[in-house]
C-alpha positions in Angstrom: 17.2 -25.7 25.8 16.9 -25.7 22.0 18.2 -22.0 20.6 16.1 -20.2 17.9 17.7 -21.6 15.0 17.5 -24.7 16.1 13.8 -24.2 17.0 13.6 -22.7 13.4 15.1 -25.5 11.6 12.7 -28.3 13.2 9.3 -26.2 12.5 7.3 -28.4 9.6 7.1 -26.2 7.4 3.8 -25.5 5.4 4.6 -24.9 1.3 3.9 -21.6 0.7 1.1 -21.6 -1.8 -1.0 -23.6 1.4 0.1 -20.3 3.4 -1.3 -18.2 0.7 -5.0 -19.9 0.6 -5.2 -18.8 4.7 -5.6 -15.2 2.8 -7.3 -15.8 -0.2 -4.8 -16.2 -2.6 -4.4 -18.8 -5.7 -0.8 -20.0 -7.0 -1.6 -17.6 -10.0 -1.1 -14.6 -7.2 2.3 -15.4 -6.2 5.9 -15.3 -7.5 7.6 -18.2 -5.8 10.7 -17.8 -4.6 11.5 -21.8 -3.3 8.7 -23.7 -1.3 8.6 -21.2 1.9 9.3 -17.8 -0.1 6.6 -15.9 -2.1 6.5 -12.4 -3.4 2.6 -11.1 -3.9 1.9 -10.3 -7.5 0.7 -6.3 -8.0 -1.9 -7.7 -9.8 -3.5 -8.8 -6.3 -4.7 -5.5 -5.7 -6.9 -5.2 -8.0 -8.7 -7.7 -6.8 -8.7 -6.9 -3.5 -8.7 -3.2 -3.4 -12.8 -2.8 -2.6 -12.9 -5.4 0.2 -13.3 -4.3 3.9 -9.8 -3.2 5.8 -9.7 -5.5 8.5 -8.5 -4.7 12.1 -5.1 -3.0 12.6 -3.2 -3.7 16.1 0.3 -1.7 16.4 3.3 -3.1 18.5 5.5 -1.2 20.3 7.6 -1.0 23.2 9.2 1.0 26.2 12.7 2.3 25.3 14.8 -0.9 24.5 17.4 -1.8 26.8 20.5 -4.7 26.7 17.6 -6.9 28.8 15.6 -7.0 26.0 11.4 -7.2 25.5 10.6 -8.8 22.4 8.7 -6.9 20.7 9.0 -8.8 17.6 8.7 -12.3 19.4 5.1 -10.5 20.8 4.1 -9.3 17.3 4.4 -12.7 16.2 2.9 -14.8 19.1 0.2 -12.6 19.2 -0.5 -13.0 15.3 -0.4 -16.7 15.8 -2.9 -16.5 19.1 -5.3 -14.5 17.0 -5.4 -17.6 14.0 -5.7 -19.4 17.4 -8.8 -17.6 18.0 -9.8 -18.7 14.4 -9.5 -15.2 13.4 -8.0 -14.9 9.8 -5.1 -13.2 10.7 -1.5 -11.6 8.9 1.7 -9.8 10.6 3.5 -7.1 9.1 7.2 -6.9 9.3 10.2 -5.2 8.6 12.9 -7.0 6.9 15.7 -7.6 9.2 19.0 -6.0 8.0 22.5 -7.6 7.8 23.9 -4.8 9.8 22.5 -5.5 13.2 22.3 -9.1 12.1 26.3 -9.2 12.2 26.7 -7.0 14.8 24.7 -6.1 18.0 21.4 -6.4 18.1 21.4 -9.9 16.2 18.5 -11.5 14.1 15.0 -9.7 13.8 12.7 -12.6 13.3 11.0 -13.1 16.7 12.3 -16.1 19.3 11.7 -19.6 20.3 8.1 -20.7 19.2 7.1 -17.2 17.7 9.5 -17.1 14.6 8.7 -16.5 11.1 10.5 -18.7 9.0 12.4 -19.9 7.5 14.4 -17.6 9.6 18.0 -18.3 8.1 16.6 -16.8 4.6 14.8 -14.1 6.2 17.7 -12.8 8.3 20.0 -12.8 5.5 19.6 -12.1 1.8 15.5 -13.3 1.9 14.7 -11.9 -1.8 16.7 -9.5 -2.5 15.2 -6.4 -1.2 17.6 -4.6 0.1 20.8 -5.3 -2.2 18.0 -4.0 -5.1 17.6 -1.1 -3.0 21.3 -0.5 -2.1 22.3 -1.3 -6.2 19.5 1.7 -6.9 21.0 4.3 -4.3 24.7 3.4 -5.3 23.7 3.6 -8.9 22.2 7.2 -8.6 25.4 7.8 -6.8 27.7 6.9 -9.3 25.9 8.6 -11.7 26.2 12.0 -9.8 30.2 11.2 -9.8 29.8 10.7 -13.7 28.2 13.6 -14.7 30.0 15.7 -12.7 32.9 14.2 -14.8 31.5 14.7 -18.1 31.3 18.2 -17.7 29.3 18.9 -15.0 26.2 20.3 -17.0 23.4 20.6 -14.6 26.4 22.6 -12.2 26.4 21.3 -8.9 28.3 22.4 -6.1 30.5 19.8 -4.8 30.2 21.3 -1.7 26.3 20.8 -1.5 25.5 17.1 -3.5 23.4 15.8 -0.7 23.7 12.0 -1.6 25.9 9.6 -0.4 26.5 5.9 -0.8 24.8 3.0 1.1 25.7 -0.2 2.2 23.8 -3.2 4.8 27.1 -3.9 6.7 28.0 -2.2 9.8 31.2 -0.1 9.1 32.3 2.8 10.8 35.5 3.2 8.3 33.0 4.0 5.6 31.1 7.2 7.3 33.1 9.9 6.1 35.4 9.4 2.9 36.8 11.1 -0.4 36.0 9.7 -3.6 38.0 10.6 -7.2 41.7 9.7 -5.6 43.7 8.8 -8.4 44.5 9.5 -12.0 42.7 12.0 -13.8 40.4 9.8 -15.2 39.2 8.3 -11.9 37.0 11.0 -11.7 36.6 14.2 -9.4 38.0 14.3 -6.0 35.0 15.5 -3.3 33.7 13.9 0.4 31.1 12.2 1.0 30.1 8.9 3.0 27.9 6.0 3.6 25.1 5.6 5.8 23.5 1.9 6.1 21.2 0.9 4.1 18.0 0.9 6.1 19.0 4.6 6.2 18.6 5.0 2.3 15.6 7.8 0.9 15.1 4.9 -1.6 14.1 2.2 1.5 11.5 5.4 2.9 10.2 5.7 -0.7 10.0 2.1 -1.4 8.1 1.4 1.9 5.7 4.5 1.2 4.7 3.7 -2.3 1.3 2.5 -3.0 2.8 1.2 -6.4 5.2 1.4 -9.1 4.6 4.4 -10.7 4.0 6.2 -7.5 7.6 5.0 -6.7 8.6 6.6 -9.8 7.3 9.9 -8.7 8.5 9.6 -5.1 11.9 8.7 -6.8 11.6 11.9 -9.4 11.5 14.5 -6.2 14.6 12.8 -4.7 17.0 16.2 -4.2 20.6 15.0 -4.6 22.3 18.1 -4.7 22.2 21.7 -5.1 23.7 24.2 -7.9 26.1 26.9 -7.3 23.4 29.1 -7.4 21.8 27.1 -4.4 19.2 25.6 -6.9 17.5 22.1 -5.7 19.2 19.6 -8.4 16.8 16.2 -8.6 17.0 12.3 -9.5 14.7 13.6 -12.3 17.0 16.2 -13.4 19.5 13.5 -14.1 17.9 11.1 -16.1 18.3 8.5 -13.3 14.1 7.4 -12.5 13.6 4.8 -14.9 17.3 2.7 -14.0 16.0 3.2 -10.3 12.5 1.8 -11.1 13.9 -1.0 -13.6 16.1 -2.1 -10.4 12.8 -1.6 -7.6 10.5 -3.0 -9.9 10.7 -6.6 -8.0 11.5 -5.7 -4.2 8.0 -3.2 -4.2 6.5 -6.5 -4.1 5.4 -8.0 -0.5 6.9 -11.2 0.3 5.3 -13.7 1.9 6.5 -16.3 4.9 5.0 -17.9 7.7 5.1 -18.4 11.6 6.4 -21.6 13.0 2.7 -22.9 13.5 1.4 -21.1 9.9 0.4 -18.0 10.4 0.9 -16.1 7.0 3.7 -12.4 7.9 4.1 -10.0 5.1 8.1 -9.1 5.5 8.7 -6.4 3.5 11.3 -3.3 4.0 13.3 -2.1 6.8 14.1 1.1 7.5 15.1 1.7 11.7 12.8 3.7 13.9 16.1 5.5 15.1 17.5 7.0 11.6 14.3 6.7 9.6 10.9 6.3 9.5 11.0 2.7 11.1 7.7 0.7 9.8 7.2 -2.2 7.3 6.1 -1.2 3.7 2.9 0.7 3.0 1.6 -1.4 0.3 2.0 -5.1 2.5 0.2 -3.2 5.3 -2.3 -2.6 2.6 -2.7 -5.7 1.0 -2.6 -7.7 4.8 -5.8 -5.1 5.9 -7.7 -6.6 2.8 -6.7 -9.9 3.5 -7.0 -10.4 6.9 -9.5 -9.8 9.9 -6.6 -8.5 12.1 -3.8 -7.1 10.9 -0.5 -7.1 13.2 2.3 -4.8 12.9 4.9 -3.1 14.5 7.1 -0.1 14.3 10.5 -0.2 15.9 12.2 1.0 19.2 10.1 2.5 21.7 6.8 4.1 21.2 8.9 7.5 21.1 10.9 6.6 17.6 8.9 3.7 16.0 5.2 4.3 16.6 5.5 8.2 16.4 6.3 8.2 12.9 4.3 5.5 12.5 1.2 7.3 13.0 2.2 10.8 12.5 4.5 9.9 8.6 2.4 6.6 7.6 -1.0 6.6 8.6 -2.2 9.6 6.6 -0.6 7.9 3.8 -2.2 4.5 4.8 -6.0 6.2 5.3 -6.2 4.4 8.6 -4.7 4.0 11.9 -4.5 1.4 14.8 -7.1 -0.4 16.4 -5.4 -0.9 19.3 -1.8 -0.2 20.4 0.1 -3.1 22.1 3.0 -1.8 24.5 5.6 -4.8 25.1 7.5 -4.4 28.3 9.7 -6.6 30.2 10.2 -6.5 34.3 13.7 -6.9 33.7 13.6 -4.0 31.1 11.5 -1.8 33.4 14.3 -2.4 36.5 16.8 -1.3 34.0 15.2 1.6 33.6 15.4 2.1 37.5 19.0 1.8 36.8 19.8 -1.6 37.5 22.3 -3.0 36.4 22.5 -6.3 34.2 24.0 -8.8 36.7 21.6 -7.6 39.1 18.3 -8.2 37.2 17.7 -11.5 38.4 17.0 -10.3 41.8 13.4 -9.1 43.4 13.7 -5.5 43.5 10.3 -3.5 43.9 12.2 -0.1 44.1 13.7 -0.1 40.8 10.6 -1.1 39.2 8.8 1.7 40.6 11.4 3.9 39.4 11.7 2.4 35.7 7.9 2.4 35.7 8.1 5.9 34.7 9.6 5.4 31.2 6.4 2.9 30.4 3.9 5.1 31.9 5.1 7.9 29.8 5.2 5.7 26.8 1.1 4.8 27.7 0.5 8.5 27.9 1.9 9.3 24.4 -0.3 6.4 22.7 -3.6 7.5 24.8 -3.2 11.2 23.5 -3.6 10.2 20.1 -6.6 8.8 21.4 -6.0 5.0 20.6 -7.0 2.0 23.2 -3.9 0.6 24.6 -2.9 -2.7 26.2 0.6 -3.4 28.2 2.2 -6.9 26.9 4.1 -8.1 29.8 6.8 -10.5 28.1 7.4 -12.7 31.1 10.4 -14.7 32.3 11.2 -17.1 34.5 13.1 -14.6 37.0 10.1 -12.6 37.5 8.5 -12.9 40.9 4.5 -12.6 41.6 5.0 -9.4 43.5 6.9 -7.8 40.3 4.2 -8.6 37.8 1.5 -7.8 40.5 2.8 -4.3 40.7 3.3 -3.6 36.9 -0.6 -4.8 36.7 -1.7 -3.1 39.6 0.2 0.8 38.2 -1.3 0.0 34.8 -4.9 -0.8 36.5 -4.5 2.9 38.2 -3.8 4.4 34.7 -7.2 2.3 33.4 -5.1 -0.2 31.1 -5.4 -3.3 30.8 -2.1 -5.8 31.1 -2.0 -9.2 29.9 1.2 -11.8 30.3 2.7 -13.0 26.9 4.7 -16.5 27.5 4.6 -16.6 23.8 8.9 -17.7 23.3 7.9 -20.9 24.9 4.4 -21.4 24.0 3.8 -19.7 20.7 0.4 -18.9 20.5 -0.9 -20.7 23.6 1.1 -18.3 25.3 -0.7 -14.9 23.8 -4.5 -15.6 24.3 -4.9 -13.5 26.8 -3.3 -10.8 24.7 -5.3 -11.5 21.6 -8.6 -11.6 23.6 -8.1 -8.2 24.9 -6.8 -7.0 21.6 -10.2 -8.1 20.4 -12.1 -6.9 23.3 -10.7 -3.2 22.9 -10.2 -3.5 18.8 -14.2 -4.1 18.9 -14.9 -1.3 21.2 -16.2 2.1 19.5 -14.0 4.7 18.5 -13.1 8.3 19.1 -11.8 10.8 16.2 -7.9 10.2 16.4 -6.0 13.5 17.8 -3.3 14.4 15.3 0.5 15.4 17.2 0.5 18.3 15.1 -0.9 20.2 12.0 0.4 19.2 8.2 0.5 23.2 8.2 2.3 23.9 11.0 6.1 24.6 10.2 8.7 22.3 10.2 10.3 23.6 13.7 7.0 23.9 15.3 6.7 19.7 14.0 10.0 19.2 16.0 9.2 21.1 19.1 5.9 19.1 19.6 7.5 15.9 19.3 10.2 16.7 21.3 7.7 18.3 24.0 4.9 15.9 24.1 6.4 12.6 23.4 9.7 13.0 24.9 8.9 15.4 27.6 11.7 18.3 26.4 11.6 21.2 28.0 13.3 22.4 24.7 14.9 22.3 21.9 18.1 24.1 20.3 19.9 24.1 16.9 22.6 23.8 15.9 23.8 26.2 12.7 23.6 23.5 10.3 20.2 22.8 11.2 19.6 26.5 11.1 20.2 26.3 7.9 18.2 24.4 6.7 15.1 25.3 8.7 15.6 28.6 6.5 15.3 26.6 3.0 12.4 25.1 4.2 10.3 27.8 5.1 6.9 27.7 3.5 7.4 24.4 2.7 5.4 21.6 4.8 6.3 17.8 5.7 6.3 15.6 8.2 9.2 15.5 10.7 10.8 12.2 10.7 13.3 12.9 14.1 16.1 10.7 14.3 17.7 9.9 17.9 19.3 7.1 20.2 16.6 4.3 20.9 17.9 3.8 24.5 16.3 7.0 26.0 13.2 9.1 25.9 16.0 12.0 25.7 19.2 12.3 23.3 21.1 11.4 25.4 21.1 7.2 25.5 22.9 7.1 29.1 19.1 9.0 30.6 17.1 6.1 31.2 13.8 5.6 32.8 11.8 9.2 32.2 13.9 12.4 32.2 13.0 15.7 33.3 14.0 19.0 32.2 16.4 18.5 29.4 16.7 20.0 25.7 16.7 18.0 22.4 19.8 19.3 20.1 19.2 19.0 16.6 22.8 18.9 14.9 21.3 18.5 11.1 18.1 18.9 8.9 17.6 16.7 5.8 15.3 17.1 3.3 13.8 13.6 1.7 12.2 15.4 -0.8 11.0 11.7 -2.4 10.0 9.9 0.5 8.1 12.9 1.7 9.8 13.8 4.9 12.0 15.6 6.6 14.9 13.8 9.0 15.9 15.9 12.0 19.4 14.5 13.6 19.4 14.3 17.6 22.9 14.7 19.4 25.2 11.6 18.6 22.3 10.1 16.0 24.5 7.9 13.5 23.2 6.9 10.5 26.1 3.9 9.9 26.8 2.2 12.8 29.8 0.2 13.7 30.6 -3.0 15.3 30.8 -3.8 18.7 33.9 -5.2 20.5 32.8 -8.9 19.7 30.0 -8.6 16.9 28.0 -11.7 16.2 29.3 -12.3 12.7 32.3 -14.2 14.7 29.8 -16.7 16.4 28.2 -17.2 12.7 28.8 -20.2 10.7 27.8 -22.9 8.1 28.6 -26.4 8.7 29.5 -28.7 5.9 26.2 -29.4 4.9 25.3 -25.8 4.3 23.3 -25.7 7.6 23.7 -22.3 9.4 24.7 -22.0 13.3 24.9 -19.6 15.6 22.7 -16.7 14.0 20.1 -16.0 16.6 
């Protein structure tokens, strides 16, 4: 059995200005990057801006587990069974990040016959992106550390300067540091840290920006500190906007790839679901509605992290929200979630599915109160017996959802029509009003109780004096809640699978992203830079003498 680079590497092709006529767009709208790589002009919009949005279908999942369910592989297939359906059709993704890439999780861009490509490019450096938006944090860092050098002027308290440094490598050694060791003149001693980069304000403002110059506002409000009088001290304040911009002023731009059969896929930014706001950019989503008669996107993790903030931190920003909500799921996911373990997935087990079942039920419940149609995406494998799937289909029927099975690794798009026709069938079907999670009035810890409540099922939630803290600044001020917790559980705690009952939500810290327009609320053991396992992938990665890569899938 081929792997997916392998896969990868065979696909023909298309050049990417044939690509772009699938959507509309000339030569003239594109800034090449190669044959396969484009990034959309900003002129587009203009163009574009008064045509009809086109359909938008939303991916998520159950709470991920070590058996994985291809979410992204389902995003993809599904695009390609819509073009399949001759619908004109574009997927939205996020831009995978070198950090998960090298470490756990591995490459982001689908599997087998549902791949964007060219997937080497795409899972490393791709365009840029995200070393222009880890130069522009790390710049505004360093020029924090210089003016507090040259005399300090604006007076911030070391204690309280609120930015750290960023970096797209998993490295633990990095989270907590002291800068300034040294001479005298290599500068003033103070801690601080990194976080990775897909945890940067400047990925959540890039990926919210309509354009440039509302990137340069968003970037403006940034608060990187505070003055000993406890005074907010901003990017603006320093002088640091228009370096920031001058480094963005490329990566705000969508790029543009295919599928492995031609589909066109906006990839553009990447924040995680887990420690940020966990969506592809605003502006791609944009430009792909106007483009496109269906629209596929996803958010990451579950439907808890990823398609929460989704629709409660993008959508009002975007003007519009899904069509229809896709649910991927897995049997072998679902059993794990019944607490079985890995070596025993392989194996017909009824019980555990009814137990696991829970933690996708709860999932369908969370997208139905918003009042969105919702289909289950079965991702199926080889292992799973009749009996299995019929169950799955038969508790979905009770809760009135449809299921359909996705054999879209092997078969690409063949292997998502019945997906795509039910997406149709439900996208087509009329509407009712959308029901909001909560007000854009209600206060910040009334934002993070209803989260916690409704979508996780909390029975409460306590916090801890930092977060205390600064639930106090922020009173009378409104944003949207952007809560940051482990992917593996509806809870905080990543060892409660399946659907827990009666626990709290502990909110250790509160931070203000004054920029991007949110506010991130740390759950229990929440890091925001990650380390590497005991064997990460980067030591199975490797280029052969003719510069062809192996072993990154």
């Amino acid at each position: 059995m081929k792997t997916d680079i392998e896969i990868s590497q065979s696909a023909d092709k298309k050049d990417i200005r044939e690509i772009a006529r699938k959507l509309g767009l000339e030569e003239d709208d594109l800034e090449l990057y190669g044959n396969y790589k484009a990034k959309i002009s900003t002129s587009v919009w203009k163009k574009i801006r008064d045509k009809k949005d086109g359909k938008l279908v939303l991916v998520t999942s159950i709470n991920p587990t070590p058996a994985g369910e291809g979410k992204t592989t389902v995003s993809i297939g599904l695009g390609e069974a819509l073009t399949l359906l001759n619908y004109r059709t574009c997927i939205a993704l996020r831009e995978p990040s070198l950090g998960p890439c090298f470490g756990l999780k591995g490459c982001a861009t689908g599997g087998g016959y549902s791949q964007v490509i060219p997937m080497e490019d795409i899972n490393l450096h791709f365009t840029g992106d995200f070393h222009a938006i880890t130069s522009a944090h790390n710049l505004l860092a360093a020029m924090i550390d210089n003016h507090i050098f040259r005399g300090n002027k604006l007076d911030f308290d070391l204690k309280k300067i609120t930015w750290k440094r960023v970096l797209d490598v998993n490295d633990r050694s990095l989270r907590n540091i002291i800068v300034g060791l040294g001479s005298k003149t290599d500068g003033v001693v103070r801690e601080t840290g990194f976080d990775i980069t897909a945890a940067s304000e400047i990925m959540a403002i890039l990926c919210l920006s309509e354009d440039l110059e509302d990137l340069r506002k968003k970037i403006n409000r940034i608060i990187i500190g505070y003055n000993t009088k406890g005074e907010e001290i901003t990017c603006d304040m320093l002088g640091a906007t228009g370096a920031l911009v001058a480094l963005l002023k490329d990566a705000i731009k969508p790029n543009l790839v295919q599928t492995i059969h031609g589909t066109p896929a906006f990839v553009h930014g990447g924040p995680f679901a887990n420690i940020a706001h966990g969506c592809s950019s605003l502006i791609a989503t944009k430009y792909a509605l106007k483009l496109a008669d269906y629209t596929v996107t996803e958010a990451g993790f579950g439907a808890d992290l990823g398609a929460e903030k989704f629709l409660d931190i993008k959508c009002p920003l975007l003007g519009k929200y899904p069509d229809v909500v896709v649910i991927v799921a897995t049997i072998k996911a679902i059993k794990m979630h019944g607490y079985v373990t890995l070596d025993k997935l392989q194996e017909e087990n009824l019980r555990a599915l009814k137990a696991g079942f829970e933690n996708l039920e709860k999932h369908i419940q969370n997208v139905k109160r918003y009042n969105l149609p919702v289909v289950v995406a079965l991702n199926v494998f080889s292992s799973d017996t009749q009996a299995e799937l019929d169950f799955i289909r038969e508790k979905c029927d009770d809760m009135g959802v449809k299921t359909a099975l996705c054999k879209v690794w092997e078969l690409g798009g063949e292997g998502g029509i019945e997906l795509a026709e039910t997406v149709v069938r439900l996208a087509n079907k009329s509407k009712v009003p959308f029901h909001h999670l909560y007000n854009a009035t209600d206060s910040t810890d009334t934002k993070i109780e209803k989260i916690a409540s409704v979508i996780y099922g909390a029975s409460g939630v306590n916090y801890m004096p930092q977060a205390r803290q600064v639930l106090d600044q922020l009173t009378g001020k409104v944003y949207p809640v952007c809560l940051a917790k482990t992917q593996s559980s509806l809870s905080d705690d990543k060892f409660l699978l399946g659907r827990p009952k009666n626990f709290r939500i502990t909110i250790k810290d509160i931070r203000i992203m004054a920029g991007a327009g949110f506010v991130v609320a740390y759950a229990g053991n929440i890091m925001t830079m990650m380390g590497l396992p005991v064997v990460p992938r980067a030591e199975k990665i490797n280029s052969d003498s003719a510069g062809r890569l192996i072993g990154l899938d």
